[in-house]
C-alpha positions, 0 to 999 in steps of 0.5 A: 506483505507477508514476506516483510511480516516473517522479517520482523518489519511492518508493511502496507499495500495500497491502490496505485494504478493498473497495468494491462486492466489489473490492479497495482500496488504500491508497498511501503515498508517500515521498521519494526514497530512503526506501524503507525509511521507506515499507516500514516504514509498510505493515508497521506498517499491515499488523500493525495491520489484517487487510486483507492476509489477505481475499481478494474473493469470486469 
């Protein structure tokens, strides 16, 4: 996300699966100023899926 921040735009990143044993995140991006929009897309990804509750295997 620090990319999206020095463009000017917000963005979030959140627990969507694994791919050979490491965690993968899904990145969503919004316009400047629509913290609040974004936020709300990962909450409602996060109720929707269990991903944020699995932890990789050590």
């Amino acid at each position: 996300t620090v990319t999206l921040n020095l463009a000017g735009v917000c963005g979030i990143s959140v627990p969507c699966g694994f791919s050979g044993g490491m965690p993968v995140g899904l990145q969503i991006i919004g316009p400047a100023l629509g913290e609040a929009a974004i936020l709300r897309a990962a909450y409602q990804f996060e109720q929707a899926t269990e991903w944020h509750k699995h932890k990789p295997a050590l």
